[in-house]
C-alpha angles and dihedrals in degrees: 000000000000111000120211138220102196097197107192124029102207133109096308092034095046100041105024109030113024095047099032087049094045083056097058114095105229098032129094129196095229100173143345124217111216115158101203131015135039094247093109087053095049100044092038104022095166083049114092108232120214128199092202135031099235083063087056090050104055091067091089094183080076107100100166123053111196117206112214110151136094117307112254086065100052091091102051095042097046083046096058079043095058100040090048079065094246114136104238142211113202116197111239147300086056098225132330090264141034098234091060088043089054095043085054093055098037080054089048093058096047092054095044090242131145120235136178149145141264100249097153093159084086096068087046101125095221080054091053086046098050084047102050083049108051088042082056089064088216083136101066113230103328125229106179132026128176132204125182149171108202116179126161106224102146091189129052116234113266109239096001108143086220097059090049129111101203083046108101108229093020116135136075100276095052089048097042106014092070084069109050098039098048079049092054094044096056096045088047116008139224103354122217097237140347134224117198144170124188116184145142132271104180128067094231092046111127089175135043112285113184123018132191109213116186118191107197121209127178095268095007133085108191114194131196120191136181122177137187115188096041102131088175102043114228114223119307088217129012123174131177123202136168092259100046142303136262130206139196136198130189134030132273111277106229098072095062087046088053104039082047128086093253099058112147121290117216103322094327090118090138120223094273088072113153092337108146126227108252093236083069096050113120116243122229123212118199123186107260099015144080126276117255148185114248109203113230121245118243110275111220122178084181087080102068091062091043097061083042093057095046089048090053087051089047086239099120135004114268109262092207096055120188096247091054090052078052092056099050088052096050089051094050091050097050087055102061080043087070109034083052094043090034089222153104112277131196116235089226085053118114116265111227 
């Protein structure tokens, strides 16, 4: 059994992590740290419930520290966590720089410790779809895919960090930007350059609030996209190839189960799990042939935290790597570069 030190119960802590790790066989929610409020006994009352993390800590049966709280914590804390000899997963984005991301792997290393970071999107099932698809080649070579998160707030959230401008890591593209470009890097690798604009749609944005990111390839354009005024949603993912096209609509489903009042108890996640409604498949259209629907594979978050049990037990290799963590920070960084700088930038080019 790994046991788990959930260290934030917030959003991230309340809806991604707490549910999605008391529904892997194997693991155990041993304690949350939440420093103020009755909300983590409530939710979780046979869970113990620490105010500091030295309290957390001192339970030594803990083996892995889960970093759920505002950005501009997630390096010391990762940090205490490291050198208290606990593998560690830190939500994403990894840290506010790349300089802090890098010193927390290169920690990592030295204590023999695993870290990585929270990239569920992989384990969206229109993500496993869209890969299953582009590896099939069914789409010819592709030249353009599109990936966005299009949502219609027309005010920003009074007293969110998120939404602050004196709060490192705050902003859209650090919030969103960690997903699809760790999505478009797996399904394409280290790109030769990135063009990016981050900017704001809405009048009390302090922050930037919507980005364009565009990884460029020899023959392939990759696109991320967030929006925040988009009452009528474009496409979640759209890909060209020189076969045909596919496009998707609609979001994956388990966010919206997780985030509600009915998310999953224990491993009571019912057979329907991430299984998305037809009407929301994506439809493929081939030259030559008629359009169809292609069914969405089963999404599953569950699965993150089940590789990682099975890599802290050395029976599989970790999905989320360092180096990959490394990547997606590279390529975040590289972005604002270039929105700041409104030009083109290497991916071999300093990150300042």
């Amino acid at each position: 059994m790994v046991r788990v030190g959930l260290i934030g119960f917030g959003l991230a802590g309340q809806a991604f992590h707490a549910p999605v790790i008391c529904g892997v066989e194997g693991m155990e929610l041993a304690c949350i740290l939440e420093r103020r409020g009755t909300l983590a006994q409530e939710k979780y009352p046979g869970v113990r419930v620490a105010r500091t993390l030295d309290e957390l800590l001192s339970d030594k049966t803990i083996q892995l520290c889960v970093i759920a709280t505002p950005n501009d914590s997630h390096f010391s804390l990762a940090q205490a966590c490291l050198h208290a000899d606990r593998d560690v997963v830190v939500d994403k984005p990894f840290a506010p720089t790349l300089r802090e991301s890098e010193e927390l792997v290169r920690l990592a290393a030295a204590r023999g410790r695993i870290i990585t970071v929270y990239q569920d999107r992989r384990w969206d099932g229109d993500f496993a779809t869209v890969q299953k698809l582009v590896q099939s080649g069914r789409l010819g070579a592709i030249v353009e895919y599109e990936a966005r998160f299009d949502r219609f707030r027309l005010d920003a959230k009074a007293n969110a960090w998120r939404e602050r401008a004196d709060q490192p890591g705050a902003g859209v593209l650090f919030d969103l930007g960690p997903h699809v470009i760790d999505q478009a890097l797996v399904l394409f690798g280290e790109p030769q350059s990135i063009t990016a604009s981050a900017f704001c749609q809405r009048e009390t944005s302090q922050v930037d609030d919507a980005f364009d990111v565009c990884l460029e390839y020899p023959k392939l354009r990759a696109l991320a996209r967030a929006r925040i005024i988009a009452f009528a949603p474009g496409p979640h993912f759209l890909i060209h190839g020189t076969k045909g096209s596919f496009v998707k609509y609609g979001m994956d489903p388990q966010e919206e189960r997780l985030r509600g009042e009915t998310f999953p108890q224990g491993n009571d996640w019912g057979p329907d799990w991430g299984v998305e409604a037809e009407s929301q498949w994506g439809t493929l259209s081939l030259v030559g042939e008629p359009t169809v629907k292609i069914k969405t594979e089963p999404g599953d978050y569950r699965g993150f935290y089940a590789n990682l049990r099975d890599a802290i037990q050395k029976k599989t290799p970790l999905e989320v790597t360092p180096d990959q963590a490394l990547r997606t920070m590279r390529a975040l960084m590289l972005a604002y570069k270039s929105s700041r700088q409104r030009r083109t930038v290497l991916w071999e080019e300093a990150v300042d």
